[in-house]
C-alpha positions, -999 to 999 in steps of 0.1 A, spaced: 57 582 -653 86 583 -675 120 586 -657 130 615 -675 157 651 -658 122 664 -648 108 638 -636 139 633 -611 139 668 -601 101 667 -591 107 640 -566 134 658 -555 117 688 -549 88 667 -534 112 650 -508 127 683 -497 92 702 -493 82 670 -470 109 671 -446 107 710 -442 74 699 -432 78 677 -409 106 701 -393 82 730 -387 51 708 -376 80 695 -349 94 729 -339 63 745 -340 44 720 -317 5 724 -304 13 761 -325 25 744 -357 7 751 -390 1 721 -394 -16 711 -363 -53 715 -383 -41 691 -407 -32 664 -381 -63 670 -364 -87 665 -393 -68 634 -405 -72 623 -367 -109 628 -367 -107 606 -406 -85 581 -395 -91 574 -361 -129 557 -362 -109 532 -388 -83 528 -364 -105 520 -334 -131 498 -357 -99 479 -365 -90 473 -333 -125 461 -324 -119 431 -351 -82 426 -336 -84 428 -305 -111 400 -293 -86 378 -316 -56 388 -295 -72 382 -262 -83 351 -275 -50 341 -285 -33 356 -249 -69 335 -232 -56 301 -247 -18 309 -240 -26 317 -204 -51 288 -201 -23 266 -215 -1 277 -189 -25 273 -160 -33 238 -173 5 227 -173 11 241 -139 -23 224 -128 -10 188 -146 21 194 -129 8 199 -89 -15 166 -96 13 148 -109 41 161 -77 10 153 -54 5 120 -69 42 110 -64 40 123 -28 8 103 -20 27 70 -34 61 81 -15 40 88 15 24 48 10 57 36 4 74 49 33 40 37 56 45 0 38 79 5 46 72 12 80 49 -14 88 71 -43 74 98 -36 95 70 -36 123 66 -70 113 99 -80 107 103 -71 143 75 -92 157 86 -119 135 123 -121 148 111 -115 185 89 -143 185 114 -167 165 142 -154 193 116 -163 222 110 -198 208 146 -202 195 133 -210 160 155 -206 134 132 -187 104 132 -179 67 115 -146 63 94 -147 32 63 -123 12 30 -137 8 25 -129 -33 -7 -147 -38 -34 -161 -14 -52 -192 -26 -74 -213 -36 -41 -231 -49 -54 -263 -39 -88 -274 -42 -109 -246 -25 -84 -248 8 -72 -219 24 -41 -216 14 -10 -187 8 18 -185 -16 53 -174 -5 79 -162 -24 108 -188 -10 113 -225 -24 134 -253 -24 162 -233 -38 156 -213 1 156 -243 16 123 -249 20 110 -286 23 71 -302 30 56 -301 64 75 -267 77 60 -248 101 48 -210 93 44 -187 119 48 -144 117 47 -117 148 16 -131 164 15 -169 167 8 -199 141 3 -192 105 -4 -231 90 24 -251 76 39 -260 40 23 -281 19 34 -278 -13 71 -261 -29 83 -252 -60 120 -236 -65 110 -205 -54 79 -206 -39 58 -226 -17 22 -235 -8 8 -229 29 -22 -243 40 -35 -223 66 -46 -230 103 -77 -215 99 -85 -239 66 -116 -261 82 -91 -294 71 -59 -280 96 -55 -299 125 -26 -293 148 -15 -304 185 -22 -272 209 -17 -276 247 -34 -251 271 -11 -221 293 -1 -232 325 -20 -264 330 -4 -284 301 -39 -297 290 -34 -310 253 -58 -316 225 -63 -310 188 -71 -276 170 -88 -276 145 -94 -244 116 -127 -231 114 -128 -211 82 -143 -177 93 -151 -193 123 -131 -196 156 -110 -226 160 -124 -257 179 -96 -273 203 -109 -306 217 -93 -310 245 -85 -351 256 -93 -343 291 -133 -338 294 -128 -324 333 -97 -302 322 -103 -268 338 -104 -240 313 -120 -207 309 -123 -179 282 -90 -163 279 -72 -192 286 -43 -197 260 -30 -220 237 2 -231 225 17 -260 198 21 -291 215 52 -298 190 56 -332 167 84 -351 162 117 -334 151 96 -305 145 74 -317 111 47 -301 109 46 -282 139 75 -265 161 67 -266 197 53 -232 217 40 -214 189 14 -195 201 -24 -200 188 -51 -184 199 -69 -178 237 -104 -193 245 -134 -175 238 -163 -204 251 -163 -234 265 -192 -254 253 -211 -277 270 -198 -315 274 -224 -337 293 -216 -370 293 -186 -368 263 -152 -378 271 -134 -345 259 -139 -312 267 -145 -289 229 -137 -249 235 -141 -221 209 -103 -202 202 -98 -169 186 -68 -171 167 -41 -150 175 -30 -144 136 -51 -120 112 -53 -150 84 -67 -118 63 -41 -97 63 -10 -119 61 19 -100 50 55 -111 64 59 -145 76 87 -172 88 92 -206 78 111 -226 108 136 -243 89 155 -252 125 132 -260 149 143 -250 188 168 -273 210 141 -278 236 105 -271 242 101 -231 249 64 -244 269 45 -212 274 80 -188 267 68 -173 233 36 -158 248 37 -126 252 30 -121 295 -2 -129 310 -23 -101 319 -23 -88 359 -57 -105 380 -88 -88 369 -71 -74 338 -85 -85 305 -64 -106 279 -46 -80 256 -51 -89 219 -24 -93 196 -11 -68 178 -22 -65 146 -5 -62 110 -4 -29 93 -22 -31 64 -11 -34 28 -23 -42 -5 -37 -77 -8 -16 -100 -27 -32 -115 -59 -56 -141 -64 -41 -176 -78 -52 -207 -92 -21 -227 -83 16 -234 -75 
């Protein structure tokens, strides 16, 4: 259309009949004029409309579906991940806890024997020599750590140093089947030589075949000179069986070990053994008369330290 004086006026005129229109169909409400109008372009428009929101609408729901199932899922991520940090807190406090329970029992039985002890971590268990059964600690030379120290933790004797580095050291342990050590028996004094028995109990052959012993009995370190290997009075393990000894000179009896050698976690190496023998002191006491032998306590448990192939 040309945009010529008429054509202006038209739209003029066109603009001004619409909103007097719209201003009677408002006034006049349900009674309006115009209400037949709206009506049949209701009954035209509204199957378009509602056909248009059946295409939309599964689209939108889709859309609010994957929002909402985005949402869920972050919420979900985030409860495993707090209950994941409270499971490790919660195994962190128990590790936490049960180290000190052994740094307890470690400086009680060091106090009872007046040994003077460097604490240290078993970080590896062997074999680090040959196929022996043997630890690594985390404490060397530069700890003060020398050859031929004795190892001990909460419960009794651990083994004894065989090998150190600057910061760690080698222990070979009592119940390796090539440990021998000096053990004397509770009360009577009897002495003889424990020996480690792998997963078997420790064999003590006593010098005296007549000694008197029975299951239960106990054992402590007889001691060597100025301490190396063994401190005196650490205790080792209680008799489980005396075995038969017809006609032998010595008298052999079966010991459980008082040390898990499994689940070694803390231990002390003496680095100043006691002023004088402690005898049977660093035992815990003996049970009442008909009482059985308590066991020793044992460690918590942690993770196992990792495998290694040397020091």
């Amino acid at each position: 259309m040309r945009d010529t004086r008429e054509s202006r006026l038209l739209l003029i005129l066109l603009v001004a009949v619409a909103f007097a229109l719209i201003t009677v169909d408002i006034k006049g409400g349900e009674s309006s004029p115009l209400v037949g109008a709206r009506h049949a372009a209701a009954g035209v428009l509204g199957p378009v409309e509602r056909g248009a929101a059946s295409v939309v609408d599964p689209v939108a729901n889709t859309v609010r579906a994957f929002r909402d199932a985005a949402t869920h899922s972050g919420r979900t991520d985030q409860l495993a991940r707090e209950n994941t940090e409270l499971r490790q807190k919660l195994a962190s406090s128990d590790m936490a806890a049960g180290r000190t329970k052994q740094l307890d029992d470690l400086l009680r039985t060091a106090g009872a024997g007046g040994y003077t002890v460097k604490a240290a971590q078993v970080i590896a268990i062997g074999p680090a020599q040959g196929f022996s059964w043997t630890i690594t600690i985390d404490a060397g030379s530069d700890d003060g750590l020398t050859r031929d120290m004795t190892v001990i933790n909460g419960q009794g004797l651990v083994g004894r140093i065989t090998t150190v580095a600057r910061t760690t050291a080698t222990v070979l342990l009592a119940s390796d089947p090539g440990f021998t050590a000096g053990a004397r028996l509770e009360g009577t004094g009897e002495i003889g030589f424990a020996s480690g028995g792998g997963d078997s109990p420790m064999k003590v052959s006593l010098l005296n075949g007549k000694a008197q012993v029975k299951a239960g009995d106990r054992l402590v370190t007889f001691g060597s000179q100025s301490g190396r290997p063994f401190v005196p009075g650490v205790p080792v393990g209680k008799v489980m069986e005396v075995q038969a000894n017809a006609g032998q000179l010595t008298k052999t009896v079966l010991v459980e070990p008082f040390v898990q050698f499994t689940r070694l976690d803390l231990v002390g190496v003496v680095v100043v053994p006691p002023r004088a023998d402690p005898r049977d002191g660093v035992l815990p006491p003996a049970p009442a008369q008909g009482q059985a032998t308590p066991a020793a306590p044992a460690a918590p448990a942690v993770p196992p330290a990792k495998p290694t192939g040397g020091n």
